[in-house]
Phi, psi and omega in degrees: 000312164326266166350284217292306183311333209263324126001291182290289218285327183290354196249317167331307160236348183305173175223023203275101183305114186225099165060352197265116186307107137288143196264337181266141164238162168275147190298001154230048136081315227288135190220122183318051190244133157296293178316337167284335184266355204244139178289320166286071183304136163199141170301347166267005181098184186326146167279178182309314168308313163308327185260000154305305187290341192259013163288300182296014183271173172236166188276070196254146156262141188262173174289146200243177187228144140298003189278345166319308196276334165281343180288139180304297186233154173331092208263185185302089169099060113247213194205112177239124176301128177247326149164168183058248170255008165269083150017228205074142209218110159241140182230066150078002171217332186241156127270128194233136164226139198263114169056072203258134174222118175257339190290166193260008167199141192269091208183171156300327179242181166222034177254309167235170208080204187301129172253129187298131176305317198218179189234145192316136201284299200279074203268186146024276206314315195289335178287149152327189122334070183305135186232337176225097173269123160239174203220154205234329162181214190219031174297158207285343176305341184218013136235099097025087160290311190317276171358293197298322190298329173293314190281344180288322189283310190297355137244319172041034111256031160307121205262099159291151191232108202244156166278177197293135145104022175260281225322320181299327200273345146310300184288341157274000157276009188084025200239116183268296189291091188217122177231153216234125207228146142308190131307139140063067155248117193270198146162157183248140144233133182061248174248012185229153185245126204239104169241138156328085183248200197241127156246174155254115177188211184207185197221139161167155202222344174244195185247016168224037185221017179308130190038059144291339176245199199233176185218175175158180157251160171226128177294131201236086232239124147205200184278029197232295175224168182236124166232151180206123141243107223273010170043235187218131196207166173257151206283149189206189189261344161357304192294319181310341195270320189290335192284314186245035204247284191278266257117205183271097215267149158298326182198157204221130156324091178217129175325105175237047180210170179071041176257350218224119024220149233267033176265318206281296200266357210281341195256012169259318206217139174242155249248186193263353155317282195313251186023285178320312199293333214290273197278047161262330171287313173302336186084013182297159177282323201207153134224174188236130175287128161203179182092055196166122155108359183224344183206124172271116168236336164251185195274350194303136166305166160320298170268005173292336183302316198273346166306310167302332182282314177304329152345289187322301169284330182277317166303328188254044151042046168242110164343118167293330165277357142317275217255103201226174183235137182243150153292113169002068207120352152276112153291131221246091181289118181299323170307291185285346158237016151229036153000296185263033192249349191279164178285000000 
């Protein structure tokens, strides 16, 4: 049962090169193997000291909030952490959910591998009217066949927005409305316009398809707000580039978990330092901490990303709504908190 658990969890996350021609690269040469970073070599990914110390993390739950769910009626312009890299997003013209995961475990199977820590703030029954899914890449924490499969019944005019060489595994769940992107390949819906941008990370969902598929983040733009959900990566100058290609976002999605231990992570997912740095490059007006608090996938306690990142911010003397962390399930008012960010 062990062997079988450790299996599932290596095609989850390893990055570990196995005989397969990769099609994708990162805009820096980087190219993802555990045998170049780990003192424990193994042809299966971390060695024993990794899967000790994430044994030894411990099973807290962090605090959810009802208030999404107490609301009467739905407003206008926000955004609520539904946990991990999932969303629910209205920016004044769509309902958007960023990477959706419902499921109770991130993984191939749901008998094993990572088990969510806290259950989804925001479930099935409580969403709007969804109009847009984008999917940032197809590792199972941040594409869901379960999920997916759920949000395709409740609705099946649901728009996917995908990386290039996805499209296909969605059209064989029978899901038509799929459109599949490069780096910096656009399209509009309705009034907002949705781009493809370059993270740094890697793709895989078996042990013979790594990086067959494409990874990235998405700029999500229309005259109301400029958004970026950067899925999941390691810091690079990509933000800097994205900065001066779109501009300046109001408010920016960005990952601060799942780092540790950084011989391993530093160069797929970045710590809440990088994170800062991530959103100083970009120029955001605002960001938001995600990726962190739902699933132990790494050696970092559960709740050390966001104590490290408020550390952080109270040492370089930066205001905490730059940068904030939400409880689950807390609704974030694109008004009241970017006021000055608007046009």
């Amino acid at each position: 049962m062990r062997h079988i658990f450790i299996c599932l969890f290596i095609i989850t996350l390893s990055s570990c090169a196995f005989f397969d021609k990769e099609i994708f690269e990162n805009n820096n040469d980087i190219t993802f193997t555990f045998e170049e970073n780990l003192d424990d070599k193994s042809f299966f990914g971390p060695g024993f000291n990794f899967w000790k110390e994430l044994r030894s993390v411990d099973r807290v739950q962090i605090e959810l909030s009802r208030e999404y769910k107490e609301l009467e009626k739905k407003p206008n312009g926000y955004t609520s952490w539904i946990g991990h890299s999932s969303f629910l997003v209205n920016n004044y013209d769509l309902n958007i959910i960023t990477d959706p995961i419902f499921s109770e475990r991130a993984s191939p199977s749901q008998f094993f591998g990572p088990k969510r820590l806290i259950p989804p703030a925001i479930n099935y029954e409580d969403l709007p009217k969804i109009d847009v899914i984008v999917i940032s890449h197809n590792h199972y924490d941040h594409l869901d066949i379960k999920s997916i499969k759920k949000l395709h019944i409740i609705n099946p005019e649901i728009i996917y927005l995908v990386p290039l060489k996805l499209k296909k595994w969605f059209q064989n769940l029978g899901i038509k409305n799929v459109y599949e992107f490069n780096w910096w390949e656009k399209k509009t819906i309705k009034n907002t316009t949705f781009t493809f941008v370059p993270v740094q990370h890697w793709s895989r969902r078996g042990l013979f398809d790594k990086n067959k598929t494409l990874w990235g983040g998405w700029w999500i733009e229309n005259d109301e707000i400029k958004l970026v959900h950067l899925g999941d990566t390691g810091y690079t100058k990509d933000f800097v580039e994205i900065n001066n290609i779109l501009g300046s976002p109001d408010l920016a999605f960005i990952p601060i978990g799942a780092y540790s231990p950084r011989k391993i992570m530093r160069e797929s997912h970045m710590n809440p330092e990088e994170a800062l740095n991530a959103a100083l490059d970009l120029k955001a007006k605002h960001s938001i901490g995600m990726h962190w608090g739902t699933f132990i996938l790494t050696t970092e306690q559960a709740e050390e990303p966001k104590r490290f990142l408020n550390d952080l911010m109270m040492e370089k003397g930066i205001d905490r709504s730059f940068f904030e962390t939400l409880k689950p399930g807390e609704v974030y008012h694109f008004e009241e908190k970017l006021t000055s960010s608007k046009k």
